[in-house]
FIKE-126056 format. One line per field, with one value per residue: residue number from 1; y, z, x of N, C-alpha, C in turn. Coordinates in Angstrom, 1 decimal, m for minus. Layout:
<sites>
pos	c(NUM_...)
n_yy	c(Y_...)
n_zz	c(Z_...)
n_xx	c(X_...)
ca_yy	c(Y_...)
ca_zz	c(Z_...)
ca_xx	c(X_...)
c_yy	c(Y_...)
c_zz	c(Z_...)
c_xx	c(X_...)
</sites>
This chain:
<sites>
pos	c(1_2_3_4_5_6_7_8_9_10_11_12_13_14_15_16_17_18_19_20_21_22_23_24_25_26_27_28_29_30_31_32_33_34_35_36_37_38_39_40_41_42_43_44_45_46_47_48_49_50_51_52_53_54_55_56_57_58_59_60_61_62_63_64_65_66_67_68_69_70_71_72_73_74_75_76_77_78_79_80_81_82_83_84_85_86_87_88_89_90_91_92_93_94_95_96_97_98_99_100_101_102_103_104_105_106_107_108_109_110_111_112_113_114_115_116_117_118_119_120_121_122_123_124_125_126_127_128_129_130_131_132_133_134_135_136_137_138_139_140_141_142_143_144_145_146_147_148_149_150_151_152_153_154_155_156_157_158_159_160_161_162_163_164_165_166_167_168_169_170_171_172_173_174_175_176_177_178_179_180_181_182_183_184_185_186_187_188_189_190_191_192_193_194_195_196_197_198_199_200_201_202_203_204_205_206_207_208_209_210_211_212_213_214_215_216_217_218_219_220_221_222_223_224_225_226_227_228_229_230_231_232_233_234_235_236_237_238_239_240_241_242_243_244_245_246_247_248_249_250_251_252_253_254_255_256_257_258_259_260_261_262)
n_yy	c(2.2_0.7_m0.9_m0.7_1.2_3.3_3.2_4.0_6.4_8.5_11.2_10.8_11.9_12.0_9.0_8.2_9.1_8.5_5.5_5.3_6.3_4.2_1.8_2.8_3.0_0.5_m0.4_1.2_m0.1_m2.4_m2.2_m1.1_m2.9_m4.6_m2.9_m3.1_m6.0_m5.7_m4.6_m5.8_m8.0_m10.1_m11.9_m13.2_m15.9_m14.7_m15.2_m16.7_m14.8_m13.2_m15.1_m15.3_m12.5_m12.2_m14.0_m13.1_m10.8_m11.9_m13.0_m10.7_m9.1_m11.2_m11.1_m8.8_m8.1_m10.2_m8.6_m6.4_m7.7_m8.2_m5.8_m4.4_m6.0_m5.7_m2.4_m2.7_m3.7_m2.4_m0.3_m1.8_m2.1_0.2_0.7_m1.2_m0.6_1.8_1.2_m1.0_1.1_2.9_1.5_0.8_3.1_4.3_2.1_2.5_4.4_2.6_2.2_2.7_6.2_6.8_5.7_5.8_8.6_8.6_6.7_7.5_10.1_9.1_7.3_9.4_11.0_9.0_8.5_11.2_11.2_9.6_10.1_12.0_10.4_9.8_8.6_6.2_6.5_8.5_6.9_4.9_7.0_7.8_5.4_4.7_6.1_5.3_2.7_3.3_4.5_2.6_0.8_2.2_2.0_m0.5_m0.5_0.9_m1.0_m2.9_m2.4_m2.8_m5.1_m5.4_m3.7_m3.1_m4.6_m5.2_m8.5_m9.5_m7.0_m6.1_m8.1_m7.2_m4.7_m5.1_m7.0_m5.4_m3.5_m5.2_m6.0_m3.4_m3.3_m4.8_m4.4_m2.2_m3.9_m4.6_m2.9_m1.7_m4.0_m4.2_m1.9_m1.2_m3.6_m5.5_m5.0_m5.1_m7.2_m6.4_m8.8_m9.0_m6.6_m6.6_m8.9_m7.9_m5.3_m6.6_m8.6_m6.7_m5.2_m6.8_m7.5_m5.2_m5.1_m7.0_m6.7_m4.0_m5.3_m6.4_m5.4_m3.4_m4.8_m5.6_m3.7_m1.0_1.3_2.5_5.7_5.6_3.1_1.9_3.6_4.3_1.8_1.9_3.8_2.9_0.6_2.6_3.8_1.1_0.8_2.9_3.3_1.0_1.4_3.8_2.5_0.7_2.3_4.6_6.3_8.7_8.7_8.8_7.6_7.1_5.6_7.1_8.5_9.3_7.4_7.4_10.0_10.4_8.7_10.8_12.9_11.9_11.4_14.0_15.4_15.7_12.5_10.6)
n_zz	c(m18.4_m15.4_m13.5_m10.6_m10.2_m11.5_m9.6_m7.3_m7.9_m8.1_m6.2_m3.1_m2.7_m5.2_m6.5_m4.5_m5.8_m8.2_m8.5_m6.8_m9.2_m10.0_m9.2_m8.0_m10.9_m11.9_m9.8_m11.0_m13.8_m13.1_m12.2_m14.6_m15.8_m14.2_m13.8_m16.6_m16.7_m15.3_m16.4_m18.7_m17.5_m16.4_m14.5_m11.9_m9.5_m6.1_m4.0_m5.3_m6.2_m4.4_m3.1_m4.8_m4.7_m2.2_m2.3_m4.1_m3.3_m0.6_m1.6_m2.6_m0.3_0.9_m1.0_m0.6_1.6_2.1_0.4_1.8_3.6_2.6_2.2_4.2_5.8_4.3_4.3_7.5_7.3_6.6_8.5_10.4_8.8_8.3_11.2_11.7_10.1_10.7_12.8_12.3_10.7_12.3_14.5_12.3_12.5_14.5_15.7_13.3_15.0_15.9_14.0_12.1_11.5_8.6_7.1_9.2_9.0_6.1_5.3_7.7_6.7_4.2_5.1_6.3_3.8_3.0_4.5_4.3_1.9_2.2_3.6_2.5_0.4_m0.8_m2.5_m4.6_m7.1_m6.8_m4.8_m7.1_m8.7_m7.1_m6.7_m7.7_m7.1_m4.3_m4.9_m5.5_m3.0_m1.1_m2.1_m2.1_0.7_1.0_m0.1_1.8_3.6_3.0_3.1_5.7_5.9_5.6_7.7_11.1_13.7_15.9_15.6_16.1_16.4_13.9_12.6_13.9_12.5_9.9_9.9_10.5_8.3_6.0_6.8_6.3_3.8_2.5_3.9_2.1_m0.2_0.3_0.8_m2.0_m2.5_m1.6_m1.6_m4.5_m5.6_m3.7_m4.3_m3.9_m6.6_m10.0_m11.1_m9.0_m8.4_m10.9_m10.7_m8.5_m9.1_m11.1_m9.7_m7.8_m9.9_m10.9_m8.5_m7.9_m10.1_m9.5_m6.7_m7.5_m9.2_m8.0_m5.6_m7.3_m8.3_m7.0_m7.4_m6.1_m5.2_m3.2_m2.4_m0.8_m0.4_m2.4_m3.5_m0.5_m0.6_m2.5_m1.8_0.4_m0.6_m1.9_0.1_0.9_m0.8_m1.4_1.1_0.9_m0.8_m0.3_1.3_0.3_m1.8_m1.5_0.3_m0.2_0.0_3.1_4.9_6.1_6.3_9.3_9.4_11.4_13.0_11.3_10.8_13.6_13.6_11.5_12.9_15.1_13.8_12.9_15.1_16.9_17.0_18.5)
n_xx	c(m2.1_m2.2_m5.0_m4.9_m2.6_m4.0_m6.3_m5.2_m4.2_m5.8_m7.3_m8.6_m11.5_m12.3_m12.3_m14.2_m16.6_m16.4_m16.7_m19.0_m20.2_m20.3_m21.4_m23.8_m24.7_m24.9_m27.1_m29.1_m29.3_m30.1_m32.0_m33.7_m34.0_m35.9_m38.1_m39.2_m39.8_m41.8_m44.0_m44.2_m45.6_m44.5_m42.8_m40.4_m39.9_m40.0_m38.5_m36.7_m34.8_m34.6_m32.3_m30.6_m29.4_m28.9_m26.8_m24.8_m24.2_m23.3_m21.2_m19.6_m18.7_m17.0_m15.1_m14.2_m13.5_m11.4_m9.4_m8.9_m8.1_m5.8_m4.5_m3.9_m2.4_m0.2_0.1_0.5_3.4_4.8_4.8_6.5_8.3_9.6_10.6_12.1_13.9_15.0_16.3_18.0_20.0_20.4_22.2_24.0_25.6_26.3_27.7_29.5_32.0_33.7_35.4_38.5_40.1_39.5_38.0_35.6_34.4_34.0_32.1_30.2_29.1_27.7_26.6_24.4_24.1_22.6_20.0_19.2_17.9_16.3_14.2_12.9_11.4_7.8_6.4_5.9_7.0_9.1_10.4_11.2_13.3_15.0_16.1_18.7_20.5_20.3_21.0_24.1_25.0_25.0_26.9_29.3_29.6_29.7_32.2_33.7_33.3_34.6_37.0_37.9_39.1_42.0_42.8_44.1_42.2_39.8_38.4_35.9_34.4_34.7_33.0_30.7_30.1_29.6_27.7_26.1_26.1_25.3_22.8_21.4_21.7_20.5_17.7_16.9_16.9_14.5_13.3_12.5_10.7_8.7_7.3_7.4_6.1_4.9_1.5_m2.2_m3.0_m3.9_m5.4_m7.1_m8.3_m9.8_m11.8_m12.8_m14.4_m15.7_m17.2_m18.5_m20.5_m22.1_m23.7_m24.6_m26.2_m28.1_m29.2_m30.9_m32.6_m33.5_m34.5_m36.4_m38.3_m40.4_m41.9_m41.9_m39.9_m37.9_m35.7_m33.8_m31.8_m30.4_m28.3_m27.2_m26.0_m24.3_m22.8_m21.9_m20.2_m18.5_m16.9_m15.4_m13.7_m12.7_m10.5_m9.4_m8.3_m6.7_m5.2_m3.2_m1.9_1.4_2.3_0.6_m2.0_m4.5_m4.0_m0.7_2.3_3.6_7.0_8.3_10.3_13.0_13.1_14.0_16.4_17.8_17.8_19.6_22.2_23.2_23.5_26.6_28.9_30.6)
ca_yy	c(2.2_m0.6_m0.5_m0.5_2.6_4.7_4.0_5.1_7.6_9.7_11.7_10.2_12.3_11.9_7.7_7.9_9.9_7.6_4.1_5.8_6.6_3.1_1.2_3.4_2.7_m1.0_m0.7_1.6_m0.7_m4.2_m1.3_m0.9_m4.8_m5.2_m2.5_m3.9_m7.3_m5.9_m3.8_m7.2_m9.0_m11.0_m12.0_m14.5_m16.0_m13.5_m16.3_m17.2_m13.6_m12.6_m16.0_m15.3_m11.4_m12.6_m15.1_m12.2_m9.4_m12.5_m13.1_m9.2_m8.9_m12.0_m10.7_m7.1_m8.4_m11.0_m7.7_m5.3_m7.9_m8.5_m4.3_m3.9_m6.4_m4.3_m1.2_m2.9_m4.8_m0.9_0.3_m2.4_m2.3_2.0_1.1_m2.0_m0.2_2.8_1.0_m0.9_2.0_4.0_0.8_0.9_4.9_3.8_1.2_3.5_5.0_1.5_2.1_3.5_7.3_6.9_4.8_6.4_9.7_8.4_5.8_8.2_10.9_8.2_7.0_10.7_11.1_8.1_8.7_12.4_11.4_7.9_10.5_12.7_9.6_10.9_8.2_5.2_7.1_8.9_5.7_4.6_7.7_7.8_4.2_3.8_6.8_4.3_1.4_4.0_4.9_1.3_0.1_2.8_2.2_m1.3_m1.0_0.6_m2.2_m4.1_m2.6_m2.6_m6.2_m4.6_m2.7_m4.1_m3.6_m6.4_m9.2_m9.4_m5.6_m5.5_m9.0_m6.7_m3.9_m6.1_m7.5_m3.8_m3.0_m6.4_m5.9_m2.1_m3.0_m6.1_m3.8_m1.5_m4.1_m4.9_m1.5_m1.8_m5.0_m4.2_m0.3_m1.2_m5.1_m5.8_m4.6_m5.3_m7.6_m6.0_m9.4_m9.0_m5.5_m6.8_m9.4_m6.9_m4.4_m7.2_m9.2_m5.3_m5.0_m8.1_m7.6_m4.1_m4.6_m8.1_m5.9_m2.9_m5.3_m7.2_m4.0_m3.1_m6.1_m5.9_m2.3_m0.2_2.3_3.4_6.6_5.2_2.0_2.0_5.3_3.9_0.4_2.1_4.7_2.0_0.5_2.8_4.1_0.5_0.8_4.0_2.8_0.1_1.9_4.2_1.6_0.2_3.3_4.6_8.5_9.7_9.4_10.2_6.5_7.2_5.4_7.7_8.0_9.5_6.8_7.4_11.6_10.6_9.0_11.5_13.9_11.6_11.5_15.1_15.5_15.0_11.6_10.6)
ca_zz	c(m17.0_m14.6_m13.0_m9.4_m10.2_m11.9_m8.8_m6.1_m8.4_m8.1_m4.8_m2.4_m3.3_m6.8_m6.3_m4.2_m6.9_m9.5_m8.1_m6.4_m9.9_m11.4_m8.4_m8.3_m12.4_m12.0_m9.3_m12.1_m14.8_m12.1_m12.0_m15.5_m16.3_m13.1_m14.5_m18.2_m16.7_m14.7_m17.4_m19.7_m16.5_m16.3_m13.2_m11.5_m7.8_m5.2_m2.9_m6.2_m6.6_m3.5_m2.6_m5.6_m4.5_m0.7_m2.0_m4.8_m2.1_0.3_m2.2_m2.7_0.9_0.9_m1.7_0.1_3.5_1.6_0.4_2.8_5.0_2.2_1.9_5.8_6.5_3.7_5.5_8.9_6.9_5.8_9.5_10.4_8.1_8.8_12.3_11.3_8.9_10.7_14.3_12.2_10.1_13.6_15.0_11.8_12.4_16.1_15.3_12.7_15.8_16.3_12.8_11.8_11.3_7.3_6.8_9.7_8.6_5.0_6.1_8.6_5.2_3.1_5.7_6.9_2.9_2.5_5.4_4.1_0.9_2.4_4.8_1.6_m0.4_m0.4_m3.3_m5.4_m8.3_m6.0_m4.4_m8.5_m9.1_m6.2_m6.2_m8.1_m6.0_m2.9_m4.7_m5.2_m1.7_m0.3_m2.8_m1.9_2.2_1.2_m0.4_3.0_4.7_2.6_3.4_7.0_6.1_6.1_9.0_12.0_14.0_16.5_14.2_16.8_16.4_12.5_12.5_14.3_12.0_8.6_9.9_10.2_6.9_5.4_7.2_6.0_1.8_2.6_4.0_0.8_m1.6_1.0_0.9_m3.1_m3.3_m0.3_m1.9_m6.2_m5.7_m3.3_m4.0_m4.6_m8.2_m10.8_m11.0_m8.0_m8.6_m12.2_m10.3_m7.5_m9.6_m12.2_m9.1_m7.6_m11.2_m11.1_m7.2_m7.6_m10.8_m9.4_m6.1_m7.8_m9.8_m6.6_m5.0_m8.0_m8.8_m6.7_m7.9_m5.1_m4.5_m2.2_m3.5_m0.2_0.0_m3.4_m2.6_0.7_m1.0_m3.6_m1.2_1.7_m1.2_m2.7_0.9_1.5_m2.1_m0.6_2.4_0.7_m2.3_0.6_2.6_m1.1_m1.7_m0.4_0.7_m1.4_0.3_4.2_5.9_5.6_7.8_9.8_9.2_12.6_13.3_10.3_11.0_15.1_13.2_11.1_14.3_15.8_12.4_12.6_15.9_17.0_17.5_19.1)
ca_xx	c(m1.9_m2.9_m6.4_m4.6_m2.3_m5.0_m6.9_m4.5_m3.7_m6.6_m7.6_m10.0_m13.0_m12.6_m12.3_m15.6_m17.4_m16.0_m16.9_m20.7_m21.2_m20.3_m22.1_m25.3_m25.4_m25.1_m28.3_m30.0_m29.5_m31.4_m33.6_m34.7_m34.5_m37.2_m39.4_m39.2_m40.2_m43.1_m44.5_m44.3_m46.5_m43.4_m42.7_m39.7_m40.4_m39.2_m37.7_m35.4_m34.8_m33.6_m31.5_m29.1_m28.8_m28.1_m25.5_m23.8_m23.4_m21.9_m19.2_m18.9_m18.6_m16.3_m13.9_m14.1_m12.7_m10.4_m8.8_m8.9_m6.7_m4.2_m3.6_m4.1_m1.5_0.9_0.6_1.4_4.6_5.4_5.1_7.0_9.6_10.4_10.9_13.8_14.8_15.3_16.9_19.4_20.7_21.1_23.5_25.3_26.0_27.1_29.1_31.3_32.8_34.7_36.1_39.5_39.1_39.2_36.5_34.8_34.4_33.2_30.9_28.6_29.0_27.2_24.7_23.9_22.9_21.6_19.0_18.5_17.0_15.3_13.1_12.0_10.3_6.5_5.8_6.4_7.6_9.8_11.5_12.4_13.9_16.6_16.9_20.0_21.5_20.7_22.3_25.6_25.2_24.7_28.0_30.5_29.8_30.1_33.6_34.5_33.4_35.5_38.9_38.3_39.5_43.5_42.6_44.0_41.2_38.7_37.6_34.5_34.0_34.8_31.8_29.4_29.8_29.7_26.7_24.8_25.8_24.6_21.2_20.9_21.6_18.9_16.3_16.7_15.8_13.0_11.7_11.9_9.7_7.2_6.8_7.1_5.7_3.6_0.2_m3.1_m3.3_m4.7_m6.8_m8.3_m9.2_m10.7_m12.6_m13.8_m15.4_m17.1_m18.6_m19.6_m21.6_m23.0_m24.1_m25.4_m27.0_m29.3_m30.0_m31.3_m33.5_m34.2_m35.4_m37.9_m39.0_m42.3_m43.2_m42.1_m39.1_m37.0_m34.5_m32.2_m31.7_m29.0_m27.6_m26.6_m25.5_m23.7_m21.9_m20.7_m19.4_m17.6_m16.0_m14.8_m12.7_m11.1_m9.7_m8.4_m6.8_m5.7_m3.9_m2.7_m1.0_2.3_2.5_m0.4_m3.5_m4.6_m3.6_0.6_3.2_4.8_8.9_9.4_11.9_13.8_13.7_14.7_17.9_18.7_18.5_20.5_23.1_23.3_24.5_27.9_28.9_32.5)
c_yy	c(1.1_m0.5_0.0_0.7_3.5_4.7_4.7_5.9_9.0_10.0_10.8_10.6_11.6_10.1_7.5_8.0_9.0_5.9_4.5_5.7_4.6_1.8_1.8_3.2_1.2_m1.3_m0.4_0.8_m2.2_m3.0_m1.2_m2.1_m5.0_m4.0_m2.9_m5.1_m6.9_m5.7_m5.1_m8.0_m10.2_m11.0_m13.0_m14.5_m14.8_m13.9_m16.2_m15.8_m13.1_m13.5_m15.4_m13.4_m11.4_m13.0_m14.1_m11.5_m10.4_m12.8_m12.2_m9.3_m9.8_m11.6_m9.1_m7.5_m9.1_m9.5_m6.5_m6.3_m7.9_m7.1_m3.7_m4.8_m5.9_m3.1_m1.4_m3.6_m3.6_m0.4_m0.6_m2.5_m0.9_1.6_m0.2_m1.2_0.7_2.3_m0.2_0.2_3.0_3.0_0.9_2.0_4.7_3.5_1.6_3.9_3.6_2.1_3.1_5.2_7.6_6.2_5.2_7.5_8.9_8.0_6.6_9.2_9.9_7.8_8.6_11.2_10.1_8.1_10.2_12.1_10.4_8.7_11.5_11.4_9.6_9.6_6.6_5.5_7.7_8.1_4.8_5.9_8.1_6.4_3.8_5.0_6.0_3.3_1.7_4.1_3.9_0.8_0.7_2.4_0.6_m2.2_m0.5_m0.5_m3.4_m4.3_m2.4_m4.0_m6.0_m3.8_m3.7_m3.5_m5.5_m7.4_m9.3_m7.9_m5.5_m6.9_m7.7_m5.6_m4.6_m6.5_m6.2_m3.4_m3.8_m5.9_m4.5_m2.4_m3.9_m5.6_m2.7_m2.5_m4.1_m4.1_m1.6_m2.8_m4.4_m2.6_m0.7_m2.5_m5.6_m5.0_m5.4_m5.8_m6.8_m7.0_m9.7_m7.4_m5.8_m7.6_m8.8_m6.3_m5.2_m7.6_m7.9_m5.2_m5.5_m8.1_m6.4_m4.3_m5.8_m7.5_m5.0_m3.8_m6.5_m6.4_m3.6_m4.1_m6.4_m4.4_m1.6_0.2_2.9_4.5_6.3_4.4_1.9_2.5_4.8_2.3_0.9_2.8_3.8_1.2_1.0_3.5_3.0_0.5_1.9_3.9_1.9_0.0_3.1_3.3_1.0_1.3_3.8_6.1_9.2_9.8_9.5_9.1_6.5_6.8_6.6_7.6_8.9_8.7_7.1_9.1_11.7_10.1_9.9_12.8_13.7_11.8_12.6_15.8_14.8_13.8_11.1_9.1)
c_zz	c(m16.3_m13.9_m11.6_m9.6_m10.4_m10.6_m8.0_m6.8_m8.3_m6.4_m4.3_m2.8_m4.5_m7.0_m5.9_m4.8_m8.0_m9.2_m7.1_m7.5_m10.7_m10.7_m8.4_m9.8_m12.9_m11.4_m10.4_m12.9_m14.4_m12.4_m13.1_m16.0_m15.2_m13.8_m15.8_m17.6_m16.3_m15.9_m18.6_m18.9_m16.5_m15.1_m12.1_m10.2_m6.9_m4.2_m3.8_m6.2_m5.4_m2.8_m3.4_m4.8_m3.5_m1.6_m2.8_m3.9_m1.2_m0.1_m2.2_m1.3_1.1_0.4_m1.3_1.3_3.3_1.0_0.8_3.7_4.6_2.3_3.6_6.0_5.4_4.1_6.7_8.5_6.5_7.1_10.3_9.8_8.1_10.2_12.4_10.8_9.9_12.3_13.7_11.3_11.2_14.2_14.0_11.6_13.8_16.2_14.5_13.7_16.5_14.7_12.7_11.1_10.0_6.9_7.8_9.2_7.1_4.8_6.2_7.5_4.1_3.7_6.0_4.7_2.5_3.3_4.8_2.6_1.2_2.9_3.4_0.2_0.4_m1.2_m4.3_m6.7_m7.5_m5.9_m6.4_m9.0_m8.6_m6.2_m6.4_m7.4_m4.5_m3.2_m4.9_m4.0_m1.0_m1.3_m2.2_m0.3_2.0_0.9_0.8_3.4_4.3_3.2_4.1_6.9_6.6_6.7_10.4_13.1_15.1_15.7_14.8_16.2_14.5_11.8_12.4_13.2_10.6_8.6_9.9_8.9_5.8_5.9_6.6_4.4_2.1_3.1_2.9_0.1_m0.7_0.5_m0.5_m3.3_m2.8_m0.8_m3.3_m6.3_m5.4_m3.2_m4.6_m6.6_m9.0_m11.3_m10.2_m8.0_m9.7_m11.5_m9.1_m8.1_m10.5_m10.7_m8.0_m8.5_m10.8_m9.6_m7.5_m8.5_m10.1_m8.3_m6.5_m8.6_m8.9_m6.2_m5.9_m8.6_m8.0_m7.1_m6.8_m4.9_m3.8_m2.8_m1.8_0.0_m1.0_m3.3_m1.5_0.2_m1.8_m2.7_0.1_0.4_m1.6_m1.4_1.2_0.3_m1.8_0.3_1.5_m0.2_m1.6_0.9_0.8_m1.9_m1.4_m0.6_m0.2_m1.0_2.4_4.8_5.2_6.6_7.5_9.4_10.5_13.0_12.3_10.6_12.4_14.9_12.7_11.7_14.7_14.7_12.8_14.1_16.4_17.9_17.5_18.0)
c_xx	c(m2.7_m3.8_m5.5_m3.8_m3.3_m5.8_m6.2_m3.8_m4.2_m7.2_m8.9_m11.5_m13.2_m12.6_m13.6_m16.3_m17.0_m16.5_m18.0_m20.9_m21.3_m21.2_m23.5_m26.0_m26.1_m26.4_m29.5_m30.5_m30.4_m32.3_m34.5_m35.1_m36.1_m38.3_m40.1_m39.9_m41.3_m44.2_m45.1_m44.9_m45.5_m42.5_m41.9_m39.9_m39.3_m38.5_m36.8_m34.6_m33.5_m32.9_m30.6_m28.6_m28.1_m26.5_m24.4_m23.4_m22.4_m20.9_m18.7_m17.8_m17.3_m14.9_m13.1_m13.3_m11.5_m9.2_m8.2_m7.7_m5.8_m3.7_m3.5_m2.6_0.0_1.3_1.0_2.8_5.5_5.6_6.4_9.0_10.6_10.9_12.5_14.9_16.2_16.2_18.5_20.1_21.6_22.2_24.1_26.0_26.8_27.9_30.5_32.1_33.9_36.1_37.3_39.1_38.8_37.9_35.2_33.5_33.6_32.0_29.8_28.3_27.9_25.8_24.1_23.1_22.1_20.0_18.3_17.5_16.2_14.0_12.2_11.1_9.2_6.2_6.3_7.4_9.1_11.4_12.4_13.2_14.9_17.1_18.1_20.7_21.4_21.6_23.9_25.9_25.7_26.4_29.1_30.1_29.7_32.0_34.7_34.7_34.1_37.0_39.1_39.3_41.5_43.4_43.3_43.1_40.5_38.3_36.5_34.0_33.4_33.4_30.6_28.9_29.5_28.6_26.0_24.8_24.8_22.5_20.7_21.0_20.5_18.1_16.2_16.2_14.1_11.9_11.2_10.6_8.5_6.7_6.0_6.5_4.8_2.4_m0.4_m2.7_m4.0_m6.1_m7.6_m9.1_m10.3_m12.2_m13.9_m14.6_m16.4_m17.9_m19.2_m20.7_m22.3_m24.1_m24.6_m26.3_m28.3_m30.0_m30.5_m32.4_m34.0_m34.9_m36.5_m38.5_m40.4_m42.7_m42.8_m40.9_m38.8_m36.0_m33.6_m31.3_m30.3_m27.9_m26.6_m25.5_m24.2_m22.4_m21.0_m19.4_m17.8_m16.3_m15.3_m13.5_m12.0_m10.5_m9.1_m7.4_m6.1_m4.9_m2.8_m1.8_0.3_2.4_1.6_m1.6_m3.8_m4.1_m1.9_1.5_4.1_6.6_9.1_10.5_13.0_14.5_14.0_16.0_18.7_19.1_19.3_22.2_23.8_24.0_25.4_27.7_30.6_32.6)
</sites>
């Protein structure tokens, strides 16, 4: 499994508790290198000491904000993309009512289930396991829209409607990439957690390196940490942890779906 699934795989608690323990061990371990040095009267300048700890945490910090915007601006491209999604699906349900009554009738039948099972994806796994009943769904309402061609019918009208269908199979793959594609790398997760190590363990042996203990100063270092790695394997998530776009637009269409439409 890939470091970015296993984490948003596991519940929030159990992520914080898992990445506290691996950040608080990294401070442990600066911690026992700076007692070992003292203990040996071995002693490196404390200006050198704590310039490189500044400068590791500001890359942390650096690579922490660099990531937080890329999975921040994925969940706004997911809020985003339910409320497209879901405002052309509802014009190409409208539009049927131009359509002869054979292709009508089948049509709104095909979008009315294609919407009923689009509003029950909870998950990634989810969305691969209906997908190829969407690309049936999306095929058969496009071989209507094929034989509106021997329809005699508006060629303006039979444009407008051709064009909703077109926009409704092209925000399907959308949702696939932007759901199964775009996340978080797995080499920026690799790189996050080594330069965390590397940053907790030179502060923890920044901190005891003159002989004196604090039991909060880590603790606190270790734990802002590990809440900024759950928000952002929240937002990196899709329907699994507490940050979840909304599908009210998607379940105000299939209200609308559901009652009669002339």
């Amino acid at each position: 499994m890939h470091l970015g699934n296993f984490l948003i795989s596991l519940p929030g608690w159990a992520l914080f508790l898992l990445v506290f323990c691996y950040a608080l061990l990294a401070t442990q371990i600066g911690a026992f290198f700076a007692r070992r040095r003292l203990k040996q009267k071995s002693r490196d300048p404390e200006d050198s000491i704590s310039d490189i700890a500044g400068a590791m945490l500001g890359l942390l910090a650096f690579l922490l904000g660099f990531t937080f915007s890329m999975t921040a601006t994925r969940f706004g491209d997911r809020k985003n993309h339910i409320l497209e999604e879901a405002n052309t699906i509802g014009t190409t349900y409208l539009r049927t009512s131009y359509l002869p009554p054979r292709q009508r009738e089948t049509s709104r039948n095909l979008l009315r289930e294609y919407v009923d099972l689009r509003v029950k994806l909870t998950s990634p796994e989810e969305l691969e396991k209906y997908m190829p009943r969407f690309n049936k769904i999306l095929q058969a309402l496009w071989l209507q829209t094929a034989s509106l061609d021997k329809e005699n019918m508006d060629s303006e009208i039979r444009s407008l409607y051709i064009q909703s269908v077109n926009e409704t199979i092209d925000l399907n793959a959308t949702r696939k990439t932007i759901v199964l594609i775009f996340r978080i790398p797995d080499p920026i997760w690799n790189c996050l957690f080594l330069l965390a190590f590397l940053s907790m363990f030179i502060s923890g042996f920044q901190h005891h390196s003159k002989g004196t203990e604090t039991r909060v100063g880590m603790p606190l270092l270790a734990g802002s940490f590990a809440l900024v790695i759950v928000m952002i394997a929240d937002m990196d998530s899709t329907g699994r942890g507490r940050l979840k776009v909304s599908q009210q637009p998607l379940l105000d269409v299939q209200q609308m779906m559901h009652e009669k439409t002339p």
